[in-house]
N, C-alpha and C positions, 0 to 999 in steps of 0.2 A: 299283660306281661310282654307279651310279643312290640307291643307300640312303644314301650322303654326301653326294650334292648334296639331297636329301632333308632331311637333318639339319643342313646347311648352311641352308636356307633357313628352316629351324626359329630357327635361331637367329637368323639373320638380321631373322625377320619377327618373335620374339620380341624382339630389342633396340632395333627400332626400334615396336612399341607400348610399350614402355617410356618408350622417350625423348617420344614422345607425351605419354601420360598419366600419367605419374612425379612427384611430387611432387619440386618442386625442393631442396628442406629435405629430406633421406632421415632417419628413422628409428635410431637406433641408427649414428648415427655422426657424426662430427664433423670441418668439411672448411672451407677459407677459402670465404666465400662475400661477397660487397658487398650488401644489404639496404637498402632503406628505405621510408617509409613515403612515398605520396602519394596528392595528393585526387583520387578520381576523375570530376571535372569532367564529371559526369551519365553517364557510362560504368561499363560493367562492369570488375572489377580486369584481367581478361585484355588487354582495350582498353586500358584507362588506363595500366597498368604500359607494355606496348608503346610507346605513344606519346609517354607521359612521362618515362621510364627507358629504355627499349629494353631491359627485363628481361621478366623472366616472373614471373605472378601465383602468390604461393606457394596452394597447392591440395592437396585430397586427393579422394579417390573420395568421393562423396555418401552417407549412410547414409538418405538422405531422398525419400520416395516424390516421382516428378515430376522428380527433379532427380540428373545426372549427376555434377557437379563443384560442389566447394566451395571458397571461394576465405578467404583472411585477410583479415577489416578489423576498423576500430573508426571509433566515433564518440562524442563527447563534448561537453568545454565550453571546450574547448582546454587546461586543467588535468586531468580527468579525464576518463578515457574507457573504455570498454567494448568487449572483443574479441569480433569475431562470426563472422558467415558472410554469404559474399555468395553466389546459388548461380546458376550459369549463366551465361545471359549478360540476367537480372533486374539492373539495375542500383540495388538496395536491399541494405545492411546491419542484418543480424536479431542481435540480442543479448538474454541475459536476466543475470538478476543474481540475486540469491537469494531475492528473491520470485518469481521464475519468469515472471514477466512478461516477455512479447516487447515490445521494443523495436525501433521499426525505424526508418533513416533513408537520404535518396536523398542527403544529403551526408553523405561516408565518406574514409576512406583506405585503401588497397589497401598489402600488404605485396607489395612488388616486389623480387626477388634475379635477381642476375647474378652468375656466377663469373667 
């Protein structure tokens, strides 16, 4: 009894860090979701999607010293623009292009999804 509430709670405590820190957009599969792009009005995408969509900021785990989470934006000339990373809760989008040059700007759009 005691080794299933155990395993119970494993799971338990395992699905709900998931749903925490899980990337809204999964990987390797394809699901209805509503999407869209807004500015994040000097806030970080986690803030700005929230307030502005009442979504969640699409994110993955950070491969970047300093910084946890990474979030979807771009910034541009309102014709073209460039997708980056916004990471934390630093309310700056970082893009490079193929001269490798870091770009960055504090007015962005955040990728916000809601299923």
């Amino acid at each position: 009894m005691a080794r299933a509430a155990v395993l119970l709670a494993g799971v338990v405590l395992a699905l709900t860090a998931a749903s925490v820190q899980a990337a809204p957009i999964m990987d390797n599969m394809t699901h209805d979701y509503k999407a869209g792009w807004y500015p994040n009005n000097g806030l970080a995408c986690p803030a700005a999607c929230e307030k502005l969509a009442k979504a969640t900021a699409e994110s993955e785990a950070s491969m970047c010293a300093n910084s946890e989470r990474t979030h979807v934006c771009k910034f541009g000339n309102g014709k073209q623009f460039l997708y980056g990373n916004q990471f934390d809760a630093n309310p700056v989008c970082y893009t490079a292009g193929l001269s490798q040059i870091v770009q960055m700007s504090r007015q962005f759009y955040c990728l916000c999804i809601s299923k």
